[in-house]
N, C-alpha and C positions, 0 to 999 in steps of 0.2 A: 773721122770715123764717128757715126751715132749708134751707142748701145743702148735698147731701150728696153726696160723692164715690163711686165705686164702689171695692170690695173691691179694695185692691191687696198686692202682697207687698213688702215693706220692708226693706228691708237695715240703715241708720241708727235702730237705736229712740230715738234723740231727738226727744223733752225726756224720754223716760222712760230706765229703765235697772234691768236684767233678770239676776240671778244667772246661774254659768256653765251649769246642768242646762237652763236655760228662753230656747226659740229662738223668736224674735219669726216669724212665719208671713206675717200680714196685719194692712192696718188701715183704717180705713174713716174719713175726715177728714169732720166736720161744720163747717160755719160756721153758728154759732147766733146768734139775738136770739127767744128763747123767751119768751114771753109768759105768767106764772102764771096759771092758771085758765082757758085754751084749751083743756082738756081734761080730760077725767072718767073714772076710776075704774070707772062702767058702761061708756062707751064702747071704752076700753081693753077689757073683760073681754072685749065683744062681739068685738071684735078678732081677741081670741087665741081667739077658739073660730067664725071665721070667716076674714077675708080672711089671718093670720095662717099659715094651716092648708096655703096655698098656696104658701108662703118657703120656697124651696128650699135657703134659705142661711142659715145659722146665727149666724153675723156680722151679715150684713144683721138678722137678727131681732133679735138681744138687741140691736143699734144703734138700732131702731127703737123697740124696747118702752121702754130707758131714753130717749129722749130723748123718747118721750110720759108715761112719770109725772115728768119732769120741767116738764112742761107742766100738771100738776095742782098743786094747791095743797101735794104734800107735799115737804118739805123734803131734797131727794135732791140729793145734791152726787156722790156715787162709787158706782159699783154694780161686781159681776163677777161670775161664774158658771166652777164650776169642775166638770169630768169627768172621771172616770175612763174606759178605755177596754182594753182585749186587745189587748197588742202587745208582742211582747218584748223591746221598749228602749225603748216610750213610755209613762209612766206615765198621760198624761190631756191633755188642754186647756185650756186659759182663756181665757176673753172681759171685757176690764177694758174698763169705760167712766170716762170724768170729764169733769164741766161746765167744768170747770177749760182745758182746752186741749182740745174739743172732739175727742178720737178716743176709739177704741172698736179695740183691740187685740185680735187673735188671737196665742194664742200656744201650743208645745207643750214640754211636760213630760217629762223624761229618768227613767228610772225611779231614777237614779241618787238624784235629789230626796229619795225617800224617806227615805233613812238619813242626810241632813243635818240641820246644828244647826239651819240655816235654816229648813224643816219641821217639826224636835221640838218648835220654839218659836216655832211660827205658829199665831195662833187657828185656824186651818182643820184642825190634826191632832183636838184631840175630834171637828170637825164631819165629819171625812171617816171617820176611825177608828172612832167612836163614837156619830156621830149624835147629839151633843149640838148644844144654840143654846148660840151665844155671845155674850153681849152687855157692851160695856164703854165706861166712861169713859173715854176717853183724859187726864183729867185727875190719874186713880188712878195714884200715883207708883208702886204696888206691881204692877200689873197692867201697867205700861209696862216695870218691870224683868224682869217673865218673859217678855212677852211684846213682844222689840223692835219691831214693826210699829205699837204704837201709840203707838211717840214718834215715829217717823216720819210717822204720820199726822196727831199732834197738832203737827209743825214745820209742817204743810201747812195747817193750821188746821181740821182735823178733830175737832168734837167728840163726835161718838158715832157706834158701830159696829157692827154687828151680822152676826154671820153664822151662817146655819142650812143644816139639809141640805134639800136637793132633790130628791124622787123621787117618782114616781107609784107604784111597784110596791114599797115599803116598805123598800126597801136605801136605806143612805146614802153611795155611791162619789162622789154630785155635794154641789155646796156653792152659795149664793149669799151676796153680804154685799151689805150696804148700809150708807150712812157720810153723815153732814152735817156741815155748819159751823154748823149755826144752835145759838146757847148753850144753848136750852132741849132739845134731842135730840130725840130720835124721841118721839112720847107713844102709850101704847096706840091710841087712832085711827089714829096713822101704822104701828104694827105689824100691827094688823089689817088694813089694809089693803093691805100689802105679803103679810101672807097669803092675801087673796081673790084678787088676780090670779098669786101665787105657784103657786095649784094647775094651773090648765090654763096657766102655764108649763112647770110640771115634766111635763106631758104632752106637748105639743110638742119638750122637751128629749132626753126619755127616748126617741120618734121618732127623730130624729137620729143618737144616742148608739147606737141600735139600727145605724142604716142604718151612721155612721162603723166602728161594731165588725166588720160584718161584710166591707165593702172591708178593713179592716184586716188579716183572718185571709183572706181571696180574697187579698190581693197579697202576703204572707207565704209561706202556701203553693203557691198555683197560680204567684203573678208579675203583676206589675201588670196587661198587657194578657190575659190567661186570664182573673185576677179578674176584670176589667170586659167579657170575655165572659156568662162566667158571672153575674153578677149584671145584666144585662139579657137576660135569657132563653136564652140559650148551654147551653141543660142537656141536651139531645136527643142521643142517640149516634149520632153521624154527622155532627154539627151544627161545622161549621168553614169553615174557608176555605185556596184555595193561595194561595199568597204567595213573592216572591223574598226571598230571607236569605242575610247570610253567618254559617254556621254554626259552631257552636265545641265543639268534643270535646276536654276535656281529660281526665288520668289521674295520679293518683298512681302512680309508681314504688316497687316493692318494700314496697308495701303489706302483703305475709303476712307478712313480716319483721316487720314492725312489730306487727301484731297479735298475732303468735309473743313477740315480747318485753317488750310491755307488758302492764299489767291491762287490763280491760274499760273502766274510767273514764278510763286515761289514754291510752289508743286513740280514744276519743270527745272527749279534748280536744284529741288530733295533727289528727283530722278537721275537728273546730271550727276549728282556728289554720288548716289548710292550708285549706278552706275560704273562711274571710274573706280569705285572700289573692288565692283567684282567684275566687271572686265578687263578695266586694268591687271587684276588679278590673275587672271584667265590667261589673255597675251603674253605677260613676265615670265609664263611658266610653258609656253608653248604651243598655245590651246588656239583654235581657230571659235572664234565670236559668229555665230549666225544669225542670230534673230534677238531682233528685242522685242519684247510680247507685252505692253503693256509695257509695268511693273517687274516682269520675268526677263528669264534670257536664255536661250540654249546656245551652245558650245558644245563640241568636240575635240575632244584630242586624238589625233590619229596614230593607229596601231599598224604599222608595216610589216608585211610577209619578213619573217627572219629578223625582226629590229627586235628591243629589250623593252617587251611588253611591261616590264617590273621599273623601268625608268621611266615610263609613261604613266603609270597608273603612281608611281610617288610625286610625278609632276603634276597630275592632277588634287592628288588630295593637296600637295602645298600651295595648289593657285586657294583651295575651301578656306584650309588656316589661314593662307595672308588677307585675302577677302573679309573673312572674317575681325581678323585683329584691325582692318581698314576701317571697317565701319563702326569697330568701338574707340578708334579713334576719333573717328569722324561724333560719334555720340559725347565724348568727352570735349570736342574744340569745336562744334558747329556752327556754318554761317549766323551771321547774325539772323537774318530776316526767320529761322528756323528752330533759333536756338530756344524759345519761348516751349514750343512741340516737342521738340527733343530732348526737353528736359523731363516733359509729364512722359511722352511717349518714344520711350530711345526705339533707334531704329535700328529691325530682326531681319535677319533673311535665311532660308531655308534651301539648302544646296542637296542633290542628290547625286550620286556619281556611280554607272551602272554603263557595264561592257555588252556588245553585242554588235550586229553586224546590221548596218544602216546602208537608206539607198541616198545616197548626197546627190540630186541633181536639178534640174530644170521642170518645174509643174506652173499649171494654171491653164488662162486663156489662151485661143492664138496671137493676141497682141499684146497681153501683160502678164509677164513670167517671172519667175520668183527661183531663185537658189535657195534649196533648204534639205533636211533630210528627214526621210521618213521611215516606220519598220517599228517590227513591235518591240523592238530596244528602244525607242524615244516615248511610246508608250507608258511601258516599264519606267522608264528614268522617271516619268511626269507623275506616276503613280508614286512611286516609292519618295518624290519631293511631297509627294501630297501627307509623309506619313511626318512630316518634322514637328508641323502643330501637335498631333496627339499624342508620340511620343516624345517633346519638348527636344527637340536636340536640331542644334543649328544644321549639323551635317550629315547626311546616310551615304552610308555606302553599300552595294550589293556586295554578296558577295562574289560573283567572279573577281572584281575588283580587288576586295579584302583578300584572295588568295593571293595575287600579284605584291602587295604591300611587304610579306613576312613581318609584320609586325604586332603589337598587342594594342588590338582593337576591344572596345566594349561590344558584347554579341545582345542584340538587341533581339532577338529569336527569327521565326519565318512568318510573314504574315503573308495574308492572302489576300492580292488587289482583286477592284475591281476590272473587268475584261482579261483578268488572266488567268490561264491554269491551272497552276500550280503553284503554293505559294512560294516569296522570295526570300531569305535571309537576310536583312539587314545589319550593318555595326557602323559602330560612330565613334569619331576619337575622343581618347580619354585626358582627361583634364590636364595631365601634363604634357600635350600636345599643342596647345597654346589657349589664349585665353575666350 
């Protein structure tokens, strides 16, 4: 009998345990009493080039395919699948299964991975580098000492291992292994046969690996809800929706300065550092990143029909403070190449955070279109960041926003933008709100 749980995400990776680069995702818990020779090798193959074809979920699948060739007569104790993927701090994925303690791990890879000793001297660097098969005794004193993963395996009572590359379209980014206990090892029958259902694996895979890569570069550059506009049909110019937001307009301060007395490189790494501090900031707290402008940036945090408009507008004002104290971190430890500038001229940036209802969608040409939003709330927001210079304060807030807060704000009175109205109320938090 197989009982199998659904894909959950897991905080505790115990009984396992995963280097610092490699973040445990999800896992999918079976309860087995698998029966040898309830299933076949045809049956499988028909599988995957059928009801298989249908598994929208990549976990669910290599969960399901190892635990049906372990239901064939071949001697499969561990299996995993490894991908690369387009992402500029994720190097790839893995899916580890074992009959051993019945899960089947998702996990994601830091690109950091790569330049470890951990990696240099893992069977998987020929198989991912090079596209070589690797296959060992774990019994080989000599081959357990270059390559520590199979004394490890052979403590587990692992006696033979194999891993090769995986790809329908002839690159070798992806990996699979396979691994037994049993003393006699894999024998050409059990190799071949992990290569018959290995091919329309690697096409189902390579699917996937398509569909993952491309959300991956959608929520990188457009931002996670643009991305998943855009990839379910969002591509029409004109094509969006209005929505309430509190909106966020920030600005580096005295920006020409900076560009005037840096190089070209270390002007793009002030951008980068100042950057991660307010959109990192922005993300931590829930906010969607839309545009870098320059030196600026706007963001939205979305307000939902019937959601706790007062939990959104306090997540926004905590992304200004952490931003904030970020970059006076960032003023007190700065890279080297910057430290010189940052010491004459610390680095300011001016946030505004102002409610109203925006159009978030698809504009431009007919063949280059752009996700962003527009309305006289992004207006507003842009005006009211315009007011941090002259009345000195890193952060404003409208008031819609400040009514959301119930908190004790400094009231900075009503000024009067340009292109608007009527004038707006401003406040800004008060010094012991942070630094």
């Amino acid at each position: 009998m197989i009982v199998i749980s659904k894909p959950q995400a897991i905080l505790d990776p115990s009984p396992r345990s995963y280097p610092d680069a490699v973040k445990l995702v999800r896992r999918r818990k079976t309860d087995v009493a698998v029966e040898i020779g309830t299933d076949s090798l045809d049956a499988i193959f028909d599988w995957l080039l059928d009801d298989a074809i249908r598994e929208r979920d990549l976990l669910v699948l290599f969960d399901t395919f190892c635990w049906r060739l372990a239901a064939t007569d071949l001697p499969l104790d561990r299996m995993s699948l490894h991908v690369g993927t387009l992402h500029p701090q994720i190097q790839g994925f893995g899916w580890g299964w074992r009959r051993s303690d019945g899960l089947t791990d998702e996990i994601q890879v830091d690109q950091s991975v790569m330049t470890t000793e951990i990696f240099r001297s893992s069977p998987l660097q020929p198989v991912i580098e090079e596209g070589r098969v690797f296959i060992a005794d774990t019994d080989d004193p000599e081959l357990r000492r270059r390559f520590p993963l199979l004394g490890e395996l052979a403590a587990e009572g692992i006696r033979h291992y194999i891993a090769a590359p995986l790809s329908a379209n002839g690159e070798f980014h992806n990996a699979i292994t396979v691994a037994t206990r049993d003393p006699d090892g894999f024998t050409p029958d059990h190799i071949a046969a992990f290569k018959r259902v290995g091919r329309p694996l690697a096409l189902l895979v390579d699917r996937f690996i398509g569909s993952r890569i491309a959300r991956n570069v959608m929520d990188v550059y457009l931002g996670s809800v643009a991305g998943k506009k855009v990839l379910t049909g969002s591509i029409g110019r004109g094509d969006g929706d209005a929505m309430d937001a509190i909106i966020w307009v920030s600005d580096m301060r005295g920006f020409t300065d900076y560009a005037d007395d840096l190089s070209s490189p270390d002007v793009l790494a002030l951008l980068n550092a100042y950057f991660e501090c307010v959109a990192g900031a922005v993300t931590a707290h829930g906010g969607e990143v839309l545009k870098f402008i320059g030196d600026g940036l706007l963001a939205v945090f979305l307000l939902e029909k019937g959601g706790d408009h007062s939990a959104v507008a306090r997540a926004s004002l905590a992304a200004a403070l952490q931003a904030r104290r970020s970059i006076a971190e960032l003023n007190a430890s700065p890279p080297k190449e910057m430290a010189a500038v940052l010491a004459a001229v610390p680095l300011r940036s001016g946030t505004a955070l102002h409610e109203g209802e925006v159009f978030f969608g698809n504009m431009g040409s007919p063949d280059r279109l752009d996700f962003t939003v527009i309305g006289r709330a992004v207006n507003a927001a842009s005006r009211i960041e315009a007011l941090t210079k002259p009345l000195d304060r890193d952060i404003l807030i409208s008031e819609p926003v400040a009514a959301h807060l119930g908190k004790d704000l400094e009231d900075l009175g009503a000024h009067l933008l340009s292109g608007l109205d009527a004038p707006i109320r401003v406040f800004s938090p008060r010094p012991a709100d942070g630094p």
